[in-house]
N, C-alpha and C positions, 0 to 999 in steps of 0.2 A: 471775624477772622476765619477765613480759608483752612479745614482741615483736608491733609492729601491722602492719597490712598492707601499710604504706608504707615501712617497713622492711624489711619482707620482700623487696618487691620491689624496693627498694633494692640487699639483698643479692644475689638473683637475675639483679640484670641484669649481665652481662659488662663489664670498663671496656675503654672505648673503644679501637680499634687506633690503633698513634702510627705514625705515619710513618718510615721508615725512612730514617737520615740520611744526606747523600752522602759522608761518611767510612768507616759501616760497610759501607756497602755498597764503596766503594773496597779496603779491608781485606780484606775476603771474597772479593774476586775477585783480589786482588793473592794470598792465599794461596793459593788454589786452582790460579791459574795456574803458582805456585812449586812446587806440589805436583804437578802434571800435569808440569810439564819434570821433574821430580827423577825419576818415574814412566818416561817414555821414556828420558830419559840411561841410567835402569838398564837398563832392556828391551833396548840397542841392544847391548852387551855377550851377552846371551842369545842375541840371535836369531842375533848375527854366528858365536856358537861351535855354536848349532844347524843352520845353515846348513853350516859349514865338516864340521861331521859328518856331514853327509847326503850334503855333495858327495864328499868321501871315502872315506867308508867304506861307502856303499850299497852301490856297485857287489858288494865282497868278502862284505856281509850276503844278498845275492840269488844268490849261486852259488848251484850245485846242491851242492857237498860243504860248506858252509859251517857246514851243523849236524848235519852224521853224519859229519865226518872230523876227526882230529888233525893235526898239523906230523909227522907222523912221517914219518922216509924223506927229508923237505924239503932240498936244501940253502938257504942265506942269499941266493941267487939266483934261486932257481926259485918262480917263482908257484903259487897255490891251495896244496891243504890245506884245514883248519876251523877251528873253537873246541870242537868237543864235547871234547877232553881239558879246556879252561880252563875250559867252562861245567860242566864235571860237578866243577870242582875246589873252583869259586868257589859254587856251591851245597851243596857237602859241609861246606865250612868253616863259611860262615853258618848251613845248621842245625845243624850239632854246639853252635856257638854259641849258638843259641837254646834246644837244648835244657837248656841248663847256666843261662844268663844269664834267663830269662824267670820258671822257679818259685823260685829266687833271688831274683829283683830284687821278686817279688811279695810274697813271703814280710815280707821286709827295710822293703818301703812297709806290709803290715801293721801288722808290730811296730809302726814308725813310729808311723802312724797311731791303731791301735786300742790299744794294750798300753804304749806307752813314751810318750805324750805329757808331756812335763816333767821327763822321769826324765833325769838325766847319762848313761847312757849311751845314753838317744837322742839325745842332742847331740852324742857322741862318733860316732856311727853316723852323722850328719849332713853333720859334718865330713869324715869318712873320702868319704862318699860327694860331697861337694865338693870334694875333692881329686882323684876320679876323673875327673869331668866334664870338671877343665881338663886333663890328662892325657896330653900329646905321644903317639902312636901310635908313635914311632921308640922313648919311654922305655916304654912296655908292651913293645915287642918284645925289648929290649934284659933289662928287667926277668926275661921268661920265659927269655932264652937263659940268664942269671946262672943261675936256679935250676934249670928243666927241664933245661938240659942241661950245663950247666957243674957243677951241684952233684949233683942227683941220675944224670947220667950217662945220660938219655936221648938218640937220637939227632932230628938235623932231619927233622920229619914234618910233615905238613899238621894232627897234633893239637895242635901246637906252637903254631901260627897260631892255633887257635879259643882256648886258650888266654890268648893276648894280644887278639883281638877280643874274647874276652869281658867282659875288665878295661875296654875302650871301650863295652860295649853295655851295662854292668850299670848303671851309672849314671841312663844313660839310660831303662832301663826301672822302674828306683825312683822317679827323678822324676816319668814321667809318672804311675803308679801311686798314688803319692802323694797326686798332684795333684788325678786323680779319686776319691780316696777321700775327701777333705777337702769335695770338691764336694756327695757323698751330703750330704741333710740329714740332722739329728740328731733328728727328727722319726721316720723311720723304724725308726731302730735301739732308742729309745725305746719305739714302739709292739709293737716285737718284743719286745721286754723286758719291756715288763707284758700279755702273752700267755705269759711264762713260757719265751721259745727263751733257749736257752743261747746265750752272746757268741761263740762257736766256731761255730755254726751263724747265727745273724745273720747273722755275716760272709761264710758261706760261701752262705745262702740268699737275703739283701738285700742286702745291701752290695757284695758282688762282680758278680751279677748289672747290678747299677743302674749300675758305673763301669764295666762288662763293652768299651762300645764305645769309650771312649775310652782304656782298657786296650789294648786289638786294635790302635788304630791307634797310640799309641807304640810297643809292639811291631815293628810290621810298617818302622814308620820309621826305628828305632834301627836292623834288620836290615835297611836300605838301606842306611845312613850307613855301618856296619864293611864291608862287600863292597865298597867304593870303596878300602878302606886300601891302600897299599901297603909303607908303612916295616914292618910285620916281616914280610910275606911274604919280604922281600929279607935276611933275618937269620934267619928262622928254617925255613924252606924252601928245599931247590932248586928249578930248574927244570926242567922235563920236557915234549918233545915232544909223548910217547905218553899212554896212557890210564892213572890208578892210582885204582885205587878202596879202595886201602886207605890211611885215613889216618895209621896207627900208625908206618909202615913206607916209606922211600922218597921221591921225589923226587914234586913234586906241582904241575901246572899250575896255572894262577887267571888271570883275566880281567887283572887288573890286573899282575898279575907277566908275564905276556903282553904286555902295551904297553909294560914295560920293556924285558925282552928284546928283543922285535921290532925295538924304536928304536935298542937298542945295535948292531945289524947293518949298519944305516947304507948299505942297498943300496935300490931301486928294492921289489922283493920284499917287504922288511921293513917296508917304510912302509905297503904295499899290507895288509899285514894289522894291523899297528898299530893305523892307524881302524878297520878292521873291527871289532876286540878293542875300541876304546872305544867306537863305537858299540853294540857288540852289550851293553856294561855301563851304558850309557844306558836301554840298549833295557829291562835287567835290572831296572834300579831304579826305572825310570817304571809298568814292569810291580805290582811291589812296591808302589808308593806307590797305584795304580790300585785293587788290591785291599785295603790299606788303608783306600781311603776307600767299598771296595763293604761292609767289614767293619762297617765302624763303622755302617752303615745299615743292614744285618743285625740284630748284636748290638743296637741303639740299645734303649732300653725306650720299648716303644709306650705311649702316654697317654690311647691310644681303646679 
């Protein structure tokens, strides 16, 4: 059928702007307004606990021994000391952890993804892995004491600890893993496909590459979130003053098992390094999430 020119330009021309009535407009600023106080109401909580950390705990993060010394020799009265035993304790734990919990969890959003979609026993794998997520930290620590050391007769290490952060990180890094694999289009895996790559090299040359940054940054997040625990450090660790660099073996500081202790001293001293120790795990995990998000703009796939 023949359209004429008056028609055409009929079609062409834009319809008219309506006026915008004084309800929606009332509406729109009545929510925004609700949205901005809900906005601050949260914010004021943040800055009051950012505030209280800096007034506190600065002072003990600007000594001069505060990152080349341990509590050793301390007693529960006497000022200074460091974190370097807690910080070399609380970094030992989370990458032993990551090393275990990341080609795991990647593997696992694979299968997921690529290999078991519809099959029962990736709904089974689903499940289990939703079960982990909500996962109390006191019941993973509790969990690893029952078997690690209760059943097979290992003694309380700092390996103990990566063990039960693991069971908190895995999750987390399946999900995010997942997430971005599902994101890759099917577009691409397609075009690999009738070029003749095998599905084991797709994956490993398209598919992981493309979900590569936002891979990085669950990673680097999950292994923020476990360095904060503290319920199985308190179960499956002692504590320790001095410096141990072996995790198999011995009593083992950690940033967070350090704010416990400290606080249980209940002296002028102990508080003084308290904040220190949570500031300086603030300090740890803003760091963490920093590089994170330098990662993910790294890795990101350029499209120029």
């Amino acid at each position: 059928m023949r359209t004429d020119a008056a028609d055409v330009e009929e079609l062409a021309t834009p319809p008219a702007f309506q006026k915008i009535s004084f309800g929606r407009k009332l509406k729109n600023h009545l929510v925004t307004s609700v949205v901005t106080l809900a906005f601050l109401i949260a914010l004021v909580p943040l800055l009051w606990v950012v505030w209280t950390l800096l007034e506190r705990g600065l002072k003990p993060v600007l000594s001069s021994t505060w990152w080349t010394h341990s509590f050793n020799g301390l007693l529960p009265i006497e000022f200074g000391g460091g974190i370097y035993h807690a910080l070399v304790g609380t970094l030992m734990q989370g990458l032993i952890c990551a090393v275990f919990a990341v080609p795991l969890g990647i593997m696992i959003a694979i299968y997921l993804v690529e290999y078991g979609r519809g099959t029962r026993f990736a709904r089974v794998v689903t499940f289990m892995v939703d079960i982990l997520s909500g996962l109390p930290s006191i019941v993973a620590g509790l969990f690893i004491y029952a078997l690690w050391i209760t059943t097979l007769g290992f003694t309380r290490s700092g390996f103990a600890v990566t063990l039960a952060l693991l069971l908190l990180m895995l999750p987390m890094v399946v999900r995010t893993t997942e997430t971005m694999l599902l994101i890759v289009p099917d577009e691409l895996r397609e075009a690999s496909y009738a070029l003749g790559v095998p599905k084991w090299k797709t994956i490993l040359r398209i598919v992981l590459p493309t979900a590569l940054s936002g891979i990085v940054t669950g990673v680097m997040l999950g292994l923020a979130r476990v360095l904060g625990e503290t319920a199985p450090l308190l179960i499956l660790v002692g504590y320790s003053n001095s410096i141990n660099f072996n995790p198999f073996e011995g009593e083992m500081a950690s940033l967070p098992l350090t704010i416990y202790m400290e606080r249980s001293t209940a002296t002028p001293a102990g508080d003084y390094r308290m904040w220190g120790a949570a500031l300086t795990l603030v300090l740890v995990i803003m760091l963490i999430n920093l590089v994170a998000s330098l990662l993910s703009k790294v890795f990101a796939v350029k499209t120029k």
